[in-house]
Backbone as numpy.savetxt, mean C-alpha at the origin, in Angstrom:
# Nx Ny Nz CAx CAy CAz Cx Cy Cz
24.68 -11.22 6.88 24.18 -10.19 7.78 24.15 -10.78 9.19
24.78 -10.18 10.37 24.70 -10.43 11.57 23.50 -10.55 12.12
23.29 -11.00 13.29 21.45 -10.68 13.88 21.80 -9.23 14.40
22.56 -8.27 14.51 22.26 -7.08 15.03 21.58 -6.25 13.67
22.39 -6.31 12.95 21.80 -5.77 11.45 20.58 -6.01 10.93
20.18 -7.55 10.96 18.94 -8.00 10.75 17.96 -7.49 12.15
18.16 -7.47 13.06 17.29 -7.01 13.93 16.86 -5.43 13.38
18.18 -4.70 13.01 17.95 -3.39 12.65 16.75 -3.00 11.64
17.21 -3.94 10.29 16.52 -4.04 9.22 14.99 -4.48 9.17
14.66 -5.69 10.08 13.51 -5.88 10.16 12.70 -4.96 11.15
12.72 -4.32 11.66 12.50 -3.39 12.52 12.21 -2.04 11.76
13.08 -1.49 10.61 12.79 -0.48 9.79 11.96 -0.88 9.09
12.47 -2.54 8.50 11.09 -2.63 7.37 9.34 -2.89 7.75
9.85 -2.94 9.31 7.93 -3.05 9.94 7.74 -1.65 9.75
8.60 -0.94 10.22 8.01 0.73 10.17 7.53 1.41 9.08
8.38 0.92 7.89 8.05 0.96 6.74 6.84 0.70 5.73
6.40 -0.39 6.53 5.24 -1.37 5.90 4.05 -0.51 6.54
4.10 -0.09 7.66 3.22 0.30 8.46 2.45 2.07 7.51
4.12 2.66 7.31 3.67 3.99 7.60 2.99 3.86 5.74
3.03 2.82 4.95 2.74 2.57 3.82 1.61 1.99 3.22
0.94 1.54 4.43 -0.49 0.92 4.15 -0.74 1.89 3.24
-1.48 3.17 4.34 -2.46 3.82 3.19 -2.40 3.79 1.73
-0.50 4.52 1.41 -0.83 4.62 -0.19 -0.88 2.78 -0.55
-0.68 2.20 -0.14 -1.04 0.49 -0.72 -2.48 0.56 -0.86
-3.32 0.76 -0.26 -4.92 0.90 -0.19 -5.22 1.66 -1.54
-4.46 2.84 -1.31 -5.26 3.55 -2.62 -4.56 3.06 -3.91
-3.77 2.72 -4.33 -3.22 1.46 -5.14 -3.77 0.62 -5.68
-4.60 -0.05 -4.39 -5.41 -1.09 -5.06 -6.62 -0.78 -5.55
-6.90 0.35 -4.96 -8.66 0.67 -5.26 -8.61 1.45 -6.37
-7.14 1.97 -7.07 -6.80 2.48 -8.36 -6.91 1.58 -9.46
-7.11 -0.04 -8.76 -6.78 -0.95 -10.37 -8.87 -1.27 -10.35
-9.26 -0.96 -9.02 -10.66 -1.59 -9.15 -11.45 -1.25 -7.89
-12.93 -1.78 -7.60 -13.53 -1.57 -6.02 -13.65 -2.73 -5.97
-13.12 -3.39 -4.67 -12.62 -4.13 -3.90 -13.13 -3.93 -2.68
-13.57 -5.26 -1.95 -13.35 -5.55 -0.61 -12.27 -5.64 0.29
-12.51 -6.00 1.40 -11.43 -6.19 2.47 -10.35 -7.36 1.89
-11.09 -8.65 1.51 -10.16 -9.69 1.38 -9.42 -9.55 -0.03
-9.77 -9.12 -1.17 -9.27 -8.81 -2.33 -7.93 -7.43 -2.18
-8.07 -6.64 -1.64 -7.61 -5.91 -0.90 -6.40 -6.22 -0.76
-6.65 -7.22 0.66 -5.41 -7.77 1.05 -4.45 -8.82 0.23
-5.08 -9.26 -0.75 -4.73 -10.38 -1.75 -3.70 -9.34 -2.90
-4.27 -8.20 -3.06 -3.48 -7.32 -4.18 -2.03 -6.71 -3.17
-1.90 -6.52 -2.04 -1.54 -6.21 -1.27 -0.02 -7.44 -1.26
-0.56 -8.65 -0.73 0.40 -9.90 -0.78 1.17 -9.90 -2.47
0.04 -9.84 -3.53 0.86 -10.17 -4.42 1.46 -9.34 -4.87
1.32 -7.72 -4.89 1.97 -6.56 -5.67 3.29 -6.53 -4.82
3.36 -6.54 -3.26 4.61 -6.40 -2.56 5.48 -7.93 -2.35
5.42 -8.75 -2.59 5.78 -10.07 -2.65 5.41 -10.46 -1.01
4.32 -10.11 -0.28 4.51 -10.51 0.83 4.74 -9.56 2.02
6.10 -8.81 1.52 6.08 -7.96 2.29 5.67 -6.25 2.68
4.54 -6.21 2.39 3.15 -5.12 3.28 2.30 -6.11 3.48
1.99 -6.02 4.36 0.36 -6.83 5.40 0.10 -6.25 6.30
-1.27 -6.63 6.49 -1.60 -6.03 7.78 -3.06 -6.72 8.20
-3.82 -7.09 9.63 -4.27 -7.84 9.65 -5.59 -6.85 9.57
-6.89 -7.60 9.47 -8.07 -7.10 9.33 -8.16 -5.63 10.17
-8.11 -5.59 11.36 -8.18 -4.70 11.98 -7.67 -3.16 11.75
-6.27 -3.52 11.04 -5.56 -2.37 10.64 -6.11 -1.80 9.35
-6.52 -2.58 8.64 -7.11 -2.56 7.23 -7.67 -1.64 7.39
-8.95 -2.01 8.38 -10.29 -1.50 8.21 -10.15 0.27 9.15
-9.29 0.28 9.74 -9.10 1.31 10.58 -8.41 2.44 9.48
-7.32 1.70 8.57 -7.01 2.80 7.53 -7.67 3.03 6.18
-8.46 2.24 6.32 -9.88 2.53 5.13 -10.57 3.66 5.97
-11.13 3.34 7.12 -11.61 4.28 7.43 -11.26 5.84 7.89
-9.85 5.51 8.19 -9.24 7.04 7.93 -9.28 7.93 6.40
-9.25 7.06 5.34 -9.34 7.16 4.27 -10.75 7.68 3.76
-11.66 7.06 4.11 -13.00 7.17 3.96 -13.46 8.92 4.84
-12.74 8.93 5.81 -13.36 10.26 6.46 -12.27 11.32 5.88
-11.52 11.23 5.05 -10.45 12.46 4.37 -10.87 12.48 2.95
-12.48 11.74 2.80 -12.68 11.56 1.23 -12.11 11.33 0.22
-11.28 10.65 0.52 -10.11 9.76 -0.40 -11.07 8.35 -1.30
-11.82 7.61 -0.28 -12.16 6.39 -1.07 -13.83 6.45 -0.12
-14.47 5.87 -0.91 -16.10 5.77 -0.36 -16.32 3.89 -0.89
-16.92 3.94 0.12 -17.90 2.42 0.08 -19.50 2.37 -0.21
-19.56 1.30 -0.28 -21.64 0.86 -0.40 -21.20 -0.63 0.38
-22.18 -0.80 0.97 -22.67 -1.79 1.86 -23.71 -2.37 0.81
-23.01 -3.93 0.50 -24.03 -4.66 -0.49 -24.02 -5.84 0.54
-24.77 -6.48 -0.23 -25.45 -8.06 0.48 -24.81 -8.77 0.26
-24.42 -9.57 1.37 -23.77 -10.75 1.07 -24.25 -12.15 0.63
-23.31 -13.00 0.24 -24.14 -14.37 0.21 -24.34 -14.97 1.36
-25.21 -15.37 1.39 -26.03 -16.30 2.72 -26.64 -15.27 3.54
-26.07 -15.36 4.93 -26.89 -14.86 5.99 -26.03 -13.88 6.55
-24.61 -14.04 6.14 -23.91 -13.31 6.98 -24.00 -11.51 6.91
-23.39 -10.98 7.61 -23.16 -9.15 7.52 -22.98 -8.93 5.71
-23.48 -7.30 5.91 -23.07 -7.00 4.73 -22.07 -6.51 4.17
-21.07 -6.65 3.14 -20.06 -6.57 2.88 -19.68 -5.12 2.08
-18.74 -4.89 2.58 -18.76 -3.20 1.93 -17.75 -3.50 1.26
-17.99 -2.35 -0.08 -17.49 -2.44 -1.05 -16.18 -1.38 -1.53
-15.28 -1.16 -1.60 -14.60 0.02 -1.55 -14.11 0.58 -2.77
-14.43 1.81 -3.30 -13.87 2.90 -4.28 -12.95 3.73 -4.11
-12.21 3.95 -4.71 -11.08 5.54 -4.32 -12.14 6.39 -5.20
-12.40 7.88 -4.79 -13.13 8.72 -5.29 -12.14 10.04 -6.36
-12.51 10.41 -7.28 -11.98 11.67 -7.88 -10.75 12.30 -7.27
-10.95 12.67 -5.75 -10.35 13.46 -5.27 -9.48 12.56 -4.45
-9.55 11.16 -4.09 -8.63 9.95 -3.68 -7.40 9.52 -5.16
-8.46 10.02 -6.25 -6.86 9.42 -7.74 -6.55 10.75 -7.53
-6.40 11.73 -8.10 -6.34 13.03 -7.75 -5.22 13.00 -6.50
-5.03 13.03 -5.35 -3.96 12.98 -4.73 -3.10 11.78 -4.62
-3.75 10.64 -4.79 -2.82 9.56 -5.26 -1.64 9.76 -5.98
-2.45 10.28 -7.58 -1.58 10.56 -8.57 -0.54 11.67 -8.25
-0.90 12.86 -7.24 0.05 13.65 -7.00 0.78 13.26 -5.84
0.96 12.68 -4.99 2.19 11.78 -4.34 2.86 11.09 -4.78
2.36 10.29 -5.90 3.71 9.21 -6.74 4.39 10.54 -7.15
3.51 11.30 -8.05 4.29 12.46 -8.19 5.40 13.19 -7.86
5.03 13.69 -6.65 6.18 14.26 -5.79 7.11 13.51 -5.15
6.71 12.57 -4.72 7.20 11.47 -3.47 8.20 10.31 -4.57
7.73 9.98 -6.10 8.33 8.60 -6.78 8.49 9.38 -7.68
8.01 10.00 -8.59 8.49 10.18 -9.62 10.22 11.35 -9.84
9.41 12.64 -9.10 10.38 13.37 -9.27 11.70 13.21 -8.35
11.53 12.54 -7.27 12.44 12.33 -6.62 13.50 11.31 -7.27
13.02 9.65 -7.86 13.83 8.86 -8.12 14.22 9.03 -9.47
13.22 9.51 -10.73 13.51 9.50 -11.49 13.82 11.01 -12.58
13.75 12.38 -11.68 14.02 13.27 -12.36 15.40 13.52 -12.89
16.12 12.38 -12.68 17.83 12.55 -12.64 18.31 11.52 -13.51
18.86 11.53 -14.52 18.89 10.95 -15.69 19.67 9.62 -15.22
20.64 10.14 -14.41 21.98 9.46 -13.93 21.79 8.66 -12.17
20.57 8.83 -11.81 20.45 8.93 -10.27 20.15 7.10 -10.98
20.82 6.55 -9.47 20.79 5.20 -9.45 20.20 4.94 -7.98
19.43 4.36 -8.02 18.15 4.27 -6.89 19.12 3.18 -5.61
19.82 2.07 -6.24 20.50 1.27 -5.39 21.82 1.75 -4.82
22.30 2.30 -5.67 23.98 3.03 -5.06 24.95 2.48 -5.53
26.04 2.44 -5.67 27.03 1.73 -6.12 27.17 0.44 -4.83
26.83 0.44 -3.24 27.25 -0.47 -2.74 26.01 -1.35 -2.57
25.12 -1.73 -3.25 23.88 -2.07 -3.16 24.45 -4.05 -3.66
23.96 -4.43 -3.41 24.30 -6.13 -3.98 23.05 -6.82 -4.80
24.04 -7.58 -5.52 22.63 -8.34 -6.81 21.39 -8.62 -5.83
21.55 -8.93 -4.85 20.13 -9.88 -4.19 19.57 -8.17 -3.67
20.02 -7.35 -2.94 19.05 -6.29 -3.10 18.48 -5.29 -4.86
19.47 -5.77 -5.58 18.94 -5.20 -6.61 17.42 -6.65 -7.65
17.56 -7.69 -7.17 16.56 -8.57 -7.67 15.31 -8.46 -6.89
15.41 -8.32 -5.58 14.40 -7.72 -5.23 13.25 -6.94 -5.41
């Protein structure tokens, strides 16, 4: 791959990562309630790395999340002295549309087609190991 291509590519795949937080959030809070740093840890290991995002963004799309009643928190105590640490849930109505976006968005799209091949015929082993 040239650096024009790779410039291209990494450039889509930030956009990508970005416009993908949210459903990554509700993802994780689908396997359990989780904090910020656990969060980001399910985050590193489910995408190999690539979705992240730093504290700031986290907490800004939790909280978009939190005011569309998707996922709710409790503020518990931490150890020692420090702030208290909030705790995060996806709520009823957060699995509830979760489950209906894989839906629409993954399921029926990639896999309603018996024959549909997600990579293409010009796709290469290293994007298909991926």
């Amino acid at each position: 791959m040239d650096s024009y291509e790779k410039t291209i590519l990494d450039g889509w795949e930030l956009s990508f990562r970005k416009s993908q937080l949210s459903l990554w959030l509700l993802l994780a809070l689908r396997q359990k309630d989780m904090g910020v740093v656990p969060i980001k840890e399910f985050l590193a290991d489910r995408t190999n790395g690539r979705v992240f995002a730093d504290d700031k963004s986290v907490y800004r799309a939790l909280r978009r999340l939190a005011e569309a009643g998707l996922i709710d928190y409790q503020e518990i105590e931490s150890q020692g002295r420090g702030p208290k640490t909030k705790l995060f849930s996806i709520t009823k109505l957060g699995s509830k549309i979760t489950a209906e976006f894989l839906d629409r968005n993954i399921m029926q799209v990639y896999f309603a087609h018996k024959n549909f091949d997600l990579f293409g015929p010009s796709a290469t082993l290293q994007s298909r190991q991926r």
